[in-house]
Backbone as CSV, one residue per row, in Angstrom:
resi,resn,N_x,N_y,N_z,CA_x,CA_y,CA_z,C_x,C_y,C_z
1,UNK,-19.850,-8.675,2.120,-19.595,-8.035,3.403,-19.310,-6.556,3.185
2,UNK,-19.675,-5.747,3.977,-19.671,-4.287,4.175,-18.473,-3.970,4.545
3,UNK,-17.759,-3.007,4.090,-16.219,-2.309,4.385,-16.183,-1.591,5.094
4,UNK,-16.314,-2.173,5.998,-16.285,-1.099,7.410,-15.170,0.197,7.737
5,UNK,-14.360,0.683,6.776,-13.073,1.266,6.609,-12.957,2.396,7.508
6,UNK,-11.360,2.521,7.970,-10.804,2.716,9.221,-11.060,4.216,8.198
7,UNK,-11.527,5.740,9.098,-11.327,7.120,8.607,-9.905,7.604,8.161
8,UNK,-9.525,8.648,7.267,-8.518,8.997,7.625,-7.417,9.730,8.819
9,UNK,-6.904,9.437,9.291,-5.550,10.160,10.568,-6.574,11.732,10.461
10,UNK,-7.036,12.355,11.175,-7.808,13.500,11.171,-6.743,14.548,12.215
11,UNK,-6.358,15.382,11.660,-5.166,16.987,12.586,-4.267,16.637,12.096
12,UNK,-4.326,16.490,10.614,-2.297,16.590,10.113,-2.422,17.494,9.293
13,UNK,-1.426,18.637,9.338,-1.263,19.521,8.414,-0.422,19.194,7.488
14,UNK,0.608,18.794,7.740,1.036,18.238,6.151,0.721,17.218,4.972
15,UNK,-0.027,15.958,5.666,0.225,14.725,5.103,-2.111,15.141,4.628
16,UNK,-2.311,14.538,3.565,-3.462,14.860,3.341,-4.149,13.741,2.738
17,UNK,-3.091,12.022,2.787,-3.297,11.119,2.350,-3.144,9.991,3.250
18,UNK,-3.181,9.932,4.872,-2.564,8.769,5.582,-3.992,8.133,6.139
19,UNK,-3.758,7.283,5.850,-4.865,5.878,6.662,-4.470,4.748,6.692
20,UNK,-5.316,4.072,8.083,-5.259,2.759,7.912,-6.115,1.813,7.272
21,UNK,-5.521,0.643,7.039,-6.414,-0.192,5.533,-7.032,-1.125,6.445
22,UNK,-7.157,-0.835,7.953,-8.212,-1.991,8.832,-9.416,-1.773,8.282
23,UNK,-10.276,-2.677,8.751,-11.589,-2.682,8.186,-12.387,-3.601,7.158
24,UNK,-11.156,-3.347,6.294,-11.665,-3.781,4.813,-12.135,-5.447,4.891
25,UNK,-12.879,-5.979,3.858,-12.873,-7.281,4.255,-12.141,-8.329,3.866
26,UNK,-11.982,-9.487,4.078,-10.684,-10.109,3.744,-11.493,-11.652,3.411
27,UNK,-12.730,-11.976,3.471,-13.350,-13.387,3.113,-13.201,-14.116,4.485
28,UNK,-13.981,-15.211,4.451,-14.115,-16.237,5.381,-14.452,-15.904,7.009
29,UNK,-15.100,-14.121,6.786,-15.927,-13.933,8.181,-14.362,-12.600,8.543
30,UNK,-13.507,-12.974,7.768,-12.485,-11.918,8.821,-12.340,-10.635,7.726
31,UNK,-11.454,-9.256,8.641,-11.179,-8.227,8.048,-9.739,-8.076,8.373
32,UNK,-8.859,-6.815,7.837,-7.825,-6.428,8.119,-7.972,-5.956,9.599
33,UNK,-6.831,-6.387,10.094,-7.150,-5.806,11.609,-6.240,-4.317,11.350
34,UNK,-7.190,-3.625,12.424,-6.532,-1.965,12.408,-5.887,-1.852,12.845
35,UNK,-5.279,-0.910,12.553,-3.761,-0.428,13.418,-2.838,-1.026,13.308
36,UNK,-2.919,-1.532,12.285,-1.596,-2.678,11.875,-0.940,-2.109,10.187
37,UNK,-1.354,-1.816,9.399,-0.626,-1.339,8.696,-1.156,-0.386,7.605
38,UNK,-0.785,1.015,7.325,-1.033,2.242,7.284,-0.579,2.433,6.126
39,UNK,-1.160,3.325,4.676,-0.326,3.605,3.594,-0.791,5.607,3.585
40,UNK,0.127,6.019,3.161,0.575,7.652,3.053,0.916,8.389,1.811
41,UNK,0.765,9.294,1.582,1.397,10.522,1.160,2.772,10.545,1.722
42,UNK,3.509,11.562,1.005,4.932,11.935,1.383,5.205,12.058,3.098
43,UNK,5.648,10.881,3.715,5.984,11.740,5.202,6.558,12.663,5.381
44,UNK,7.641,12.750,4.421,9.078,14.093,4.899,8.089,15.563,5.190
45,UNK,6.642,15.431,4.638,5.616,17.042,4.824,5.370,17.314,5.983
46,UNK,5.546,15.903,6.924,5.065,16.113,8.459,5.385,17.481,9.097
47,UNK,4.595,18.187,9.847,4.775,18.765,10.777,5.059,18.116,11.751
48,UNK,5.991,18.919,12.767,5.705,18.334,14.410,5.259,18.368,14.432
49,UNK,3.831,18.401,14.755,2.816,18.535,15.080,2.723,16.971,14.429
50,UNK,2.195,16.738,13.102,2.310,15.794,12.851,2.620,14.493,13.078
51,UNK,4.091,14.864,13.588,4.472,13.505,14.296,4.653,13.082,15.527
52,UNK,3.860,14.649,16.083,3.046,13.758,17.064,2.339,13.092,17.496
53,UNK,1.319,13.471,16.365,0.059,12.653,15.680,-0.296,11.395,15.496
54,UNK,0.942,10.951,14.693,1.172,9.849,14.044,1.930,8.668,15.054
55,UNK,3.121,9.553,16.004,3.818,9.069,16.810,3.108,7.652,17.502
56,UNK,1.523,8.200,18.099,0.845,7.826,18.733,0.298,6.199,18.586
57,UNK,0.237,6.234,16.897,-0.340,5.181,16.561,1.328,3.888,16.742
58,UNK,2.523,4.255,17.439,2.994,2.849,17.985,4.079,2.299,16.524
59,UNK,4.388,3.122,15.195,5.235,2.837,14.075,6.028,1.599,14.747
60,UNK,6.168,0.591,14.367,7.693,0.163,14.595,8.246,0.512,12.738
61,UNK,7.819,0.623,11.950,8.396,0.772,10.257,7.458,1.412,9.649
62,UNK,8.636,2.719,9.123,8.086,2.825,8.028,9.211,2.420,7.014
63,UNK,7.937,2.382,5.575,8.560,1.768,4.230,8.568,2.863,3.246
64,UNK,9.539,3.856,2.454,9.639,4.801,1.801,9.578,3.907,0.346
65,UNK,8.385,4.276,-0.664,8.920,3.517,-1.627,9.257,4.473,-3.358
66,UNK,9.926,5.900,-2.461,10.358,6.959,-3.548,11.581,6.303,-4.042
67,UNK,11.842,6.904,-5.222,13.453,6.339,-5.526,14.640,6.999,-5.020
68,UNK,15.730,6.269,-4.636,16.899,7.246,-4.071,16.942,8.163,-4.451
69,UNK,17.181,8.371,-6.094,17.349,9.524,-6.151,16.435,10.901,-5.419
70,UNK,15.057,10.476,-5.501,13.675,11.145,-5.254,14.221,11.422,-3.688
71,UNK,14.657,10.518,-3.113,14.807,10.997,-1.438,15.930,11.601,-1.341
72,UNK,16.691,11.722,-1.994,17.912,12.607,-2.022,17.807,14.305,-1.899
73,UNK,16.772,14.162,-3.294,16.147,15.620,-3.542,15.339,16.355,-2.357
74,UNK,14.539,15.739,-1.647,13.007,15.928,-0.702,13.709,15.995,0.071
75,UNK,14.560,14.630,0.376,14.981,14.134,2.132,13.309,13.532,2.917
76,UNK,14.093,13.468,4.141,12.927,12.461,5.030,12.310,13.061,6.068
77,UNK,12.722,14.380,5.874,12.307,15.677,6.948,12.517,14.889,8.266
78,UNK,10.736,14.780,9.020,11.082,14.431,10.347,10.933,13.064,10.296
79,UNK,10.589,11.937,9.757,10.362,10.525,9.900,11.104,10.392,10.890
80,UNK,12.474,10.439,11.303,13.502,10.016,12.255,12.421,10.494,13.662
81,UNK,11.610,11.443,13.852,11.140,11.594,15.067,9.730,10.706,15.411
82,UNK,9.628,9.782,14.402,8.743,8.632,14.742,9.009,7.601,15.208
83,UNK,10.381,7.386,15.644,11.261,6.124,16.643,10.668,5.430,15.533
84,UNK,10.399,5.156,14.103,10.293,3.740,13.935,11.823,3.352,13.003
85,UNK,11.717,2.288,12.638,12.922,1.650,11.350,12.208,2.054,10.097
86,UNK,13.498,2.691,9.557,13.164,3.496,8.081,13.763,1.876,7.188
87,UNK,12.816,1.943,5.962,13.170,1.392,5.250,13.143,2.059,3.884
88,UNK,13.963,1.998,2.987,13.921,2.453,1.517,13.652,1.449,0.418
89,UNK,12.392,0.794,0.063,12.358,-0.294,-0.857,11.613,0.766,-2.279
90,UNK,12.009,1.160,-3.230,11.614,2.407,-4.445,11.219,1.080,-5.228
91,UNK,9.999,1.452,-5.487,10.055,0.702,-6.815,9.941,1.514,-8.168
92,UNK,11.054,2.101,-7.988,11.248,2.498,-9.342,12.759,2.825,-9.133
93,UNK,13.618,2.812,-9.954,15.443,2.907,-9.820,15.902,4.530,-9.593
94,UNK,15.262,5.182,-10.368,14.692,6.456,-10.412,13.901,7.689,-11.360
95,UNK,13.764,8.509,-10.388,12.868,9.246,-10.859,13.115,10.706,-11.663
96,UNK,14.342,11.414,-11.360,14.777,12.563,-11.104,15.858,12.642,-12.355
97,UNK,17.003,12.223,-12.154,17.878,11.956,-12.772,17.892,11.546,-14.398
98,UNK,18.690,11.743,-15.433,18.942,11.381,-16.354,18.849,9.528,-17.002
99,UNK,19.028,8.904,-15.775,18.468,7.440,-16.238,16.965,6.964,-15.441
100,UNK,16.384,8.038,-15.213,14.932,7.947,-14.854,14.103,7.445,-15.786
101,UNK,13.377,6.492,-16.175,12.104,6.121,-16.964,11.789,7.111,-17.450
102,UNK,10.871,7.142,-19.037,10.334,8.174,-19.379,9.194,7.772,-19.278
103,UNK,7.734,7.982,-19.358,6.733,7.641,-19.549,6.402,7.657,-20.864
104,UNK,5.280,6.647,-21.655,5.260,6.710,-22.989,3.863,6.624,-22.803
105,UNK,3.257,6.478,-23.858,1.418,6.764,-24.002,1.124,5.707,-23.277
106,UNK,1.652,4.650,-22.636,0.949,3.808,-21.704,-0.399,4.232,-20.516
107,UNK,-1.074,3.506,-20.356,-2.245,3.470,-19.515,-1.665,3.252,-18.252
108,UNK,-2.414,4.415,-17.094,-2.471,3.690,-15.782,-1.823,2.262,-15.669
109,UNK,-3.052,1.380,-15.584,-2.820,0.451,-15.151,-1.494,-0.431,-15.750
110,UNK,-1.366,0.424,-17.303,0.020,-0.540,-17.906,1.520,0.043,-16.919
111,UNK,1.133,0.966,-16.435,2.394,1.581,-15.836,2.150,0.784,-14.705
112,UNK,1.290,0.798,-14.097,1.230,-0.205,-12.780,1.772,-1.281,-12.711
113,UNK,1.759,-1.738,-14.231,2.184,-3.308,-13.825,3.638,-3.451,-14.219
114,UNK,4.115,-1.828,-14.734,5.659,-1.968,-14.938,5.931,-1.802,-13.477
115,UNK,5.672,-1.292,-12.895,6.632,-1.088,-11.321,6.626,-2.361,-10.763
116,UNK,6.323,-3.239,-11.150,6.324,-5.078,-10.601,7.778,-5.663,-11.205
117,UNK,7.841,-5.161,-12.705,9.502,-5.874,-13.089,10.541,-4.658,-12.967
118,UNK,10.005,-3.054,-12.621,10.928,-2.455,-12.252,11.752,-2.173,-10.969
119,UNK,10.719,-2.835,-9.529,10.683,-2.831,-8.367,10.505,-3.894,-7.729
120,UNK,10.879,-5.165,-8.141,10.263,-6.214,-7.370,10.583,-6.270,-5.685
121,UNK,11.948,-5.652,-5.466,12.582,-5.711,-4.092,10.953,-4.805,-3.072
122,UNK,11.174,-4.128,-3.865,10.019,-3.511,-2.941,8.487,-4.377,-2.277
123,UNK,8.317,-4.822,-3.175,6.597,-5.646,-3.147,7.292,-7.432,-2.065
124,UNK,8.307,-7.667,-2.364,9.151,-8.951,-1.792,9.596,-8.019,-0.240
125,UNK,10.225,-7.098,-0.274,10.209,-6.860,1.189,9.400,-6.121,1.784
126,UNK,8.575,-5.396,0.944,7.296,-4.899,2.056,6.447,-6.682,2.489
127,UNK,6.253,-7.171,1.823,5.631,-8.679,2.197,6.404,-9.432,3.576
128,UNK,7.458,-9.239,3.418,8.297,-10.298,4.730,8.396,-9.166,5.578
129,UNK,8.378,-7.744,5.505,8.222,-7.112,6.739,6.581,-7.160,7.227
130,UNK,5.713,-7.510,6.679,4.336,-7.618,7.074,4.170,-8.646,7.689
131,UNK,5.106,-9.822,6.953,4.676,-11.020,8.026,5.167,-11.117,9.472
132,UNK,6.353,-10.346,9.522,6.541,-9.916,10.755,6.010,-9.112,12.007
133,UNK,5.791,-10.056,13.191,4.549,-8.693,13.895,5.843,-8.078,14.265
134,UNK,7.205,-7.873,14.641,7.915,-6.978,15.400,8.008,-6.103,14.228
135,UNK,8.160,-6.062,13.289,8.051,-4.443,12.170,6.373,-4.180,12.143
136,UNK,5.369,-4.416,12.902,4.336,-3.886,12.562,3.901,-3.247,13.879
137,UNK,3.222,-1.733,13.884,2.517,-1.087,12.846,3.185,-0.953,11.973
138,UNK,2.901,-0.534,10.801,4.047,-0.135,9.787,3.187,0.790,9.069
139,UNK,3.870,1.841,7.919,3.338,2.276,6.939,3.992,3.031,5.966
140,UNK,3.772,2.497,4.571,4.308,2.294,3.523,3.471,3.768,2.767
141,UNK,4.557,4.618,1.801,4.388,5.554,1.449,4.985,5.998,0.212
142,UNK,4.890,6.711,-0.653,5.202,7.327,-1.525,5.356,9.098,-2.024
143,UNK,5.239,9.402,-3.004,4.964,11.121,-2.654,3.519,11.688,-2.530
144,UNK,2.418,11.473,-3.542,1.147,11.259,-3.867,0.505,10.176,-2.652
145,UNK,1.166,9.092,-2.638,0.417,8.133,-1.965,-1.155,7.688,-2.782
146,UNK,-0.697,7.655,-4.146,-1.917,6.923,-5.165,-1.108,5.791,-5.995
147,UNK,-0.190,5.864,-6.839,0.358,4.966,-7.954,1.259,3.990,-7.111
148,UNK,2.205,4.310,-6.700,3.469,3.650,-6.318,2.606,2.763,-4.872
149,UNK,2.250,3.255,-4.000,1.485,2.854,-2.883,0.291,2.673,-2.843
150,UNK,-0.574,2.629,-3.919,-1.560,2.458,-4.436,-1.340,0.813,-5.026
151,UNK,-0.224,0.470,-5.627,0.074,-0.707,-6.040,0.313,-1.722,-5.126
152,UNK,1.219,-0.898,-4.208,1.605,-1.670,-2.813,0.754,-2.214,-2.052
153,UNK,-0.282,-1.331,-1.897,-1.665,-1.508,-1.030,-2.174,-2.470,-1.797
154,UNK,-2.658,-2.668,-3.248,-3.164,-3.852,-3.714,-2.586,-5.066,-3.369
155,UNK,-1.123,-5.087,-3.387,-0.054,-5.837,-3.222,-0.899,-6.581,-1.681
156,UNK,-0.589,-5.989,-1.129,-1.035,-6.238,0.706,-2.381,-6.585,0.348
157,UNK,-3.466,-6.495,0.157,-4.678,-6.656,0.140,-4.958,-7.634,-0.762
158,UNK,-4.689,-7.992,-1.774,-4.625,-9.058,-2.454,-4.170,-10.511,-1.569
159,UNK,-3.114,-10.450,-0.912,-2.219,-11.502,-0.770,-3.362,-11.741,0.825
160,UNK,-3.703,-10.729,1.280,-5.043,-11.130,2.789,-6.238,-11.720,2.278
161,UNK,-6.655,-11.616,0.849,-7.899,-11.921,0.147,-8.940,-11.093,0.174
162,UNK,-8.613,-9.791,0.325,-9.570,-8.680,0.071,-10.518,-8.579,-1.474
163,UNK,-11.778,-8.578,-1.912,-12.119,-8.439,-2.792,-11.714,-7.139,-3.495
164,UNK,-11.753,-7.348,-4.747,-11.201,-6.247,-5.893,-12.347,-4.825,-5.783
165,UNK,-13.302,-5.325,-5.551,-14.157,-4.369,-5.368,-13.734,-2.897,-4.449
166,UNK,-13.045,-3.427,-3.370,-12.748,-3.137,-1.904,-11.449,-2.389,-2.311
167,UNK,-10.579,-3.088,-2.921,-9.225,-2.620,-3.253,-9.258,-1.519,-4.139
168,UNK,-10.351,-1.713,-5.377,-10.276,-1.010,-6.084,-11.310,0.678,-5.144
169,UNK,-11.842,0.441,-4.271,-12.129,1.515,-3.988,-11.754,2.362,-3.054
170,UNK,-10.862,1.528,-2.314,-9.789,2.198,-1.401,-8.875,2.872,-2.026
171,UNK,-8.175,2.739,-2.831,-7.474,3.199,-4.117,-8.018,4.101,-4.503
172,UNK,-9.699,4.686,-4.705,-10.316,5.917,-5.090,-10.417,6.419,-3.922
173,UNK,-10.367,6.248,-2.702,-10.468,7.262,-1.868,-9.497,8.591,-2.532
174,UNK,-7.990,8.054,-2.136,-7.302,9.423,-2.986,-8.115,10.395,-3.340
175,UNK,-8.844,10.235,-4.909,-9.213,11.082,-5.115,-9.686,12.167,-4.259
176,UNK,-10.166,12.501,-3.465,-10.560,13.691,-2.717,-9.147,14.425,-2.096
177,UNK,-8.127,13.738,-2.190,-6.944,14.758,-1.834,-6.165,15.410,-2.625
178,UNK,-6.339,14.784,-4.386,-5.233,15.021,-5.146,-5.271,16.325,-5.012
179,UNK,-6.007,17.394,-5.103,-5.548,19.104,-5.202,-4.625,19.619,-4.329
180,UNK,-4.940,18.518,-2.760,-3.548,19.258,-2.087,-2.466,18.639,-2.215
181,UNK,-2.155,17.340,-2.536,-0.865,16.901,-2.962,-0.617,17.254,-4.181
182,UNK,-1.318,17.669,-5.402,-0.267,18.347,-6.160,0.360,19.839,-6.190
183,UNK,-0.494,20.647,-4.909,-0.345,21.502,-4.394,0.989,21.555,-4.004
184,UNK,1.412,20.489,-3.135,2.578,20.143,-1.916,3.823,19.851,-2.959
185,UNK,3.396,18.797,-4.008,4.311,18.364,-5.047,4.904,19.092,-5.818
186,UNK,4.053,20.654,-6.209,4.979,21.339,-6.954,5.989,22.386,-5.894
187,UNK,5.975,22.587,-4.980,6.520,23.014,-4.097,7.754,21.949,-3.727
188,UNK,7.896,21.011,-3.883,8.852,20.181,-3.613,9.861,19.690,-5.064
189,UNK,9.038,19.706,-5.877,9.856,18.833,-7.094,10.300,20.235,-8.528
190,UNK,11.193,19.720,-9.285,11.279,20.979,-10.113,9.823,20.866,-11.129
191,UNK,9.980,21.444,-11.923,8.940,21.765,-12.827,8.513,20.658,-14.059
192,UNK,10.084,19.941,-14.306,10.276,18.638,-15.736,10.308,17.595,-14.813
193,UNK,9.762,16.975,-14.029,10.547,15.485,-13.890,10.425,14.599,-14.395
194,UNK,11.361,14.304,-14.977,11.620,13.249,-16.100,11.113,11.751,-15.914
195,UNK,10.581,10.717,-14.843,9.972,9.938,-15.095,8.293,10.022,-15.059
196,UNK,7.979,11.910,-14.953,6.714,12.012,-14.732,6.296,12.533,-16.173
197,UNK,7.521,12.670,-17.084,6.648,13.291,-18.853,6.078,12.332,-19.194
198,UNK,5.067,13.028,-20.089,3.970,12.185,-20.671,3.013,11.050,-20.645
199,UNK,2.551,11.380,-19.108,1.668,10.852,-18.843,0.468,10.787,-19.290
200,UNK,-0.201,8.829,-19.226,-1.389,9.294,-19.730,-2.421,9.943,-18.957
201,UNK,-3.635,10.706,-19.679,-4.241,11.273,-18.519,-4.837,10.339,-17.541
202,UNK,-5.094,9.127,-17.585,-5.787,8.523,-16.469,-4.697,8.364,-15.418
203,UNK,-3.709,8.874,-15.329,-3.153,8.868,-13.805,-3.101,10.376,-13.262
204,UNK,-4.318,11.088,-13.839,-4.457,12.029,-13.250,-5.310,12.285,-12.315
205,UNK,-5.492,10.926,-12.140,-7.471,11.054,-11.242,-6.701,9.377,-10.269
206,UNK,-7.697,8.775,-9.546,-8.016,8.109,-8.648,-8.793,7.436,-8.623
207,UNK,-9.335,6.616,-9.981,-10.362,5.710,-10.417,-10.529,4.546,-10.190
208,UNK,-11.705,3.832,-9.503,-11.826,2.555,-9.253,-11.467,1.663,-10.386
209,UNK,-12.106,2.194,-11.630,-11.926,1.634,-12.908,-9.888,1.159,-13.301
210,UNK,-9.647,2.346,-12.300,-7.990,2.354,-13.641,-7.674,0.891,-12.212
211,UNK,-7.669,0.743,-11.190,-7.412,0.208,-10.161,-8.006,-1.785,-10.781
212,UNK,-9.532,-1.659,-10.995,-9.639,-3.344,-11.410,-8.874,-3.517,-12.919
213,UNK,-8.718,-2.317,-13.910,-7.860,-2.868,-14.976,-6.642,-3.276,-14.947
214,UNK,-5.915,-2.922,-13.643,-4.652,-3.299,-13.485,-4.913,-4.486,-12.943
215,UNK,-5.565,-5.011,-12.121,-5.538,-6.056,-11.703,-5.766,-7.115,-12.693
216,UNK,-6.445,-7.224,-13.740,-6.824,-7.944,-14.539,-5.658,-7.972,-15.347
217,UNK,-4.499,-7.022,-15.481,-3.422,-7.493,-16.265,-2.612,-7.789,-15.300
218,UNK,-2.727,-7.600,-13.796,-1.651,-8.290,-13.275,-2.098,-9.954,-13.392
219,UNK,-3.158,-10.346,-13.194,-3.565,-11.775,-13.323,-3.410,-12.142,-14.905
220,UNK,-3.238,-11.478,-15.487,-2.770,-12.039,-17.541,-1.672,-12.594,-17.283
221,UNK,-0.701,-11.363,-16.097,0.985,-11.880,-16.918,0.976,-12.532,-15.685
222,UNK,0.523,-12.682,-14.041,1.363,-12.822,-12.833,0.423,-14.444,-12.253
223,UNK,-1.020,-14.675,-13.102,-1.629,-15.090,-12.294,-2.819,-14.250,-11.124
224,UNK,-1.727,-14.013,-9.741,-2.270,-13.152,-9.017,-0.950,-12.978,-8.539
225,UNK,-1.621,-12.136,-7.019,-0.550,-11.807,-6.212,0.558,-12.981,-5.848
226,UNK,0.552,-14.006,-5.135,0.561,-15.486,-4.566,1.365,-15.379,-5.956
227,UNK,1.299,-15.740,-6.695,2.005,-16.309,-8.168,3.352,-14.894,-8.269
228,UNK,2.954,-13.712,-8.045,4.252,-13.175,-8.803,5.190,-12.848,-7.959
229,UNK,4.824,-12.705,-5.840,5.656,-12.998,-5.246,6.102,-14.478,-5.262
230,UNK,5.531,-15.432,-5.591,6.280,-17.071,-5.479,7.722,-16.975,-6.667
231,UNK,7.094,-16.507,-7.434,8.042,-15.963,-8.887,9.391,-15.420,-8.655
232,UNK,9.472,-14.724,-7.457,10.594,-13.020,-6.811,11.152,-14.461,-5.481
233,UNK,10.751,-15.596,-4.950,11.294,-16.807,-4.169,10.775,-16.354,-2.753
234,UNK,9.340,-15.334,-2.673,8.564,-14.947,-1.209,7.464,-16.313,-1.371
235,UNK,7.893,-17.370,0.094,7.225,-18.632,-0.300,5.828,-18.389,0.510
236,UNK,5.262,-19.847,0.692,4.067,-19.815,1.243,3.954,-19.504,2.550
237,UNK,5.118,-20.088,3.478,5.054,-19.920,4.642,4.658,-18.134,5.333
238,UNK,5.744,-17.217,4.198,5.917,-16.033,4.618,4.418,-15.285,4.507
239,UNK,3.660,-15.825,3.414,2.366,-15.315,3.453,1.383,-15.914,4.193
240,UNK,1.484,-16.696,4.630,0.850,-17.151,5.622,1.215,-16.226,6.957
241,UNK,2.689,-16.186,7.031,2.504,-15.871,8.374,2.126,-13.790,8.212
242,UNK,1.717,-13.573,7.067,1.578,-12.443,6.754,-0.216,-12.214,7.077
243,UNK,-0.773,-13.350,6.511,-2.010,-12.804,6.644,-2.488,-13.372,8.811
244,UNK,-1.640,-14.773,9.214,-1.792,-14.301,10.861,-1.268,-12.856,11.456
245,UNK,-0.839,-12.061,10.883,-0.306,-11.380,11.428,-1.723,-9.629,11.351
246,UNK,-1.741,-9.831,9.914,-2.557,-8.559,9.352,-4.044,-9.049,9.758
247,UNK,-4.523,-10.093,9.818,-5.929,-10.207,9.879,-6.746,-10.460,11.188
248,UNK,-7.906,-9.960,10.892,-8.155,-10.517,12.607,-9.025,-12.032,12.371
249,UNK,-8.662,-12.488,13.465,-9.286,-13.482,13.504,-10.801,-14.354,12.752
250,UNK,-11.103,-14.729,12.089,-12.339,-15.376,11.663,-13.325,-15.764,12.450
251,UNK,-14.733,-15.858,12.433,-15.594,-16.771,13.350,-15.257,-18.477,13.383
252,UNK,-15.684,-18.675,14.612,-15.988,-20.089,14.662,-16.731,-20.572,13.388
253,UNK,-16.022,-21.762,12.750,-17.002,-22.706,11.973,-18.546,-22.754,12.511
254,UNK,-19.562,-23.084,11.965,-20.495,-23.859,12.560,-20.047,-25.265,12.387
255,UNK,-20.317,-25.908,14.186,-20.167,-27.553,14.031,-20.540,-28.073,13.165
256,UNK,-20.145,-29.726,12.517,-21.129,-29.990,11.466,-22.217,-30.801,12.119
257,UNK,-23.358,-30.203,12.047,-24.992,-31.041,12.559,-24.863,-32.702,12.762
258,UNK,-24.122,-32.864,11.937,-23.742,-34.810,12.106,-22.902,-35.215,13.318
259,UNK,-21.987,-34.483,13.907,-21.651,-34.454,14.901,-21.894,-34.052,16.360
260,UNK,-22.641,-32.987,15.610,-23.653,-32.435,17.186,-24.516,-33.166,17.861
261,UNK,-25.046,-34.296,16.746,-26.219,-35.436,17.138,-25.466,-36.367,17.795
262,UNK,-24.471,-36.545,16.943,-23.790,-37.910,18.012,-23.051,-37.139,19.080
263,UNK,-22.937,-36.333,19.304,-22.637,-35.914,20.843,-23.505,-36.241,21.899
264,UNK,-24.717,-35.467,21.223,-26.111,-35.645,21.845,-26.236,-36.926,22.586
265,UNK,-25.718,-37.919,21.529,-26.258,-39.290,21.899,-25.839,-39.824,22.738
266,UNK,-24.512,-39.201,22.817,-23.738,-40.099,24.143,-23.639,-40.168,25.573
């Protein structure tokens, strides 16, 4: 099936990474329904203007998933003028500070799959706020809006049954924005931040490639998605009522022909 994917939010001057993930396909005839849940770049960049923009699309939540410390530093600028419920789920403890992670020669995707045992609260309550339609629209964000929400978004798209193909290339969209978010980023952050030394270079780009290698080690250690929230005690019910909530509807079965005849007959 063809990915019919929702454009990006078009008249925001600050934010250079927000869309919705409707569109995409999800198996068995259905897609993500639009306007239901949105992943971002840093909100605190909003202009008014901005959030007026954004206002429009109906927020009941957004999900910040910087680390305290990280929102301490930035702050949340205007989010408060989007009437929605702020949530803070970081998956990472922090970023800034002296007990911040260091990065070591690890790969992309190996760092990806640390923010799963460094953040689980995050991936467990962005999930039960999705299954909820009263927190949805929603949209879940980071500073970049590639790694941290890049994971998240797999997170969500995985657990609807989106093919990897799909995930992994929604995930490269990014690429076409990174120059202005690291533009925005050094303007906001100091010059060392300490869970950002020594990175490897593949999280310098937006690659479909770095996107299916993570997945393939999240299925080594997790199974899949389904397996490493069941793991964190997010049961079946909640994903269920996650994907009635995110998906649109499926086609009708076709009847089965054996039954259509004996209808006939009667």
């Amino acid at each position: 099936m063809t990915a019919e994917v929702a454009p990006p939010v078009v008249g925001l001057t600050g934010l250079h990474n927000f869309r919705d993930l409707g569109g995409l396909p999800a198996g068995s005839g259905q897609r993500v329904r639009s306007g239901r849940v949105h992943r971002s770049d840093a909100l605190h960049r909003m202009t008014a203007d901005d959030v007026a923009t954004v206002r429009r699309l109906g927020l009941a939540s957004v999900v910040d998933l910087r680390a305290p410390d990280e929102v301490a530093h930035v702050g949340t600028g205007r989010i408060d003028g989007l009437g929605a419920r702020y949530h803070n789920l970081p998956t990472r403890p922090a970023v800034l500070g002296a007990d911040a992670p260091v990065a070591g020669p690890a790969t992309a995707p190996e760092r990806y799959l640390g923010y799963l045992d460094e953040g689980p609260g995050c991936f467990t309550g962005l999930a039960r706020l999705l299954a909820d339609p009263a927190a949805t629209p929603l949209v879940f964000f980071c500073n970049a809006g590639k790694d941290r929400t890049g994971v998240a978004a797999a997170m969500v798209l995985g657990v609807l049954g989106v093919p990897d193909d799909a995930i992994a290339a929604d995930y490269a969209r990014t690429q076409a924005a990174l120059d202005a978010i690291h533009a925005a980023s050094r303007r906001d952050y100091p010059a060392d931040v300490r869970a950002w030394r020594n990175l490897s270079p593949d999280m310098a780009h937006a690659r479909a490639e770095t996107m299916h290698a993570f997945l393939d080690l999240l299925r080594t250690r997790h199974g899949d998605w389904p397996g490493y929230l069941a793991g964190l005690g997010v049961d079946d019910a909640t994903l269920t009522a996650m994907r009635a909530n995110l998906l649109e509807p499926g086609p009708d079965p076709d009847p089965d022909p054996r039954e259509v005849a004996d209808h006939d007959q009667r």
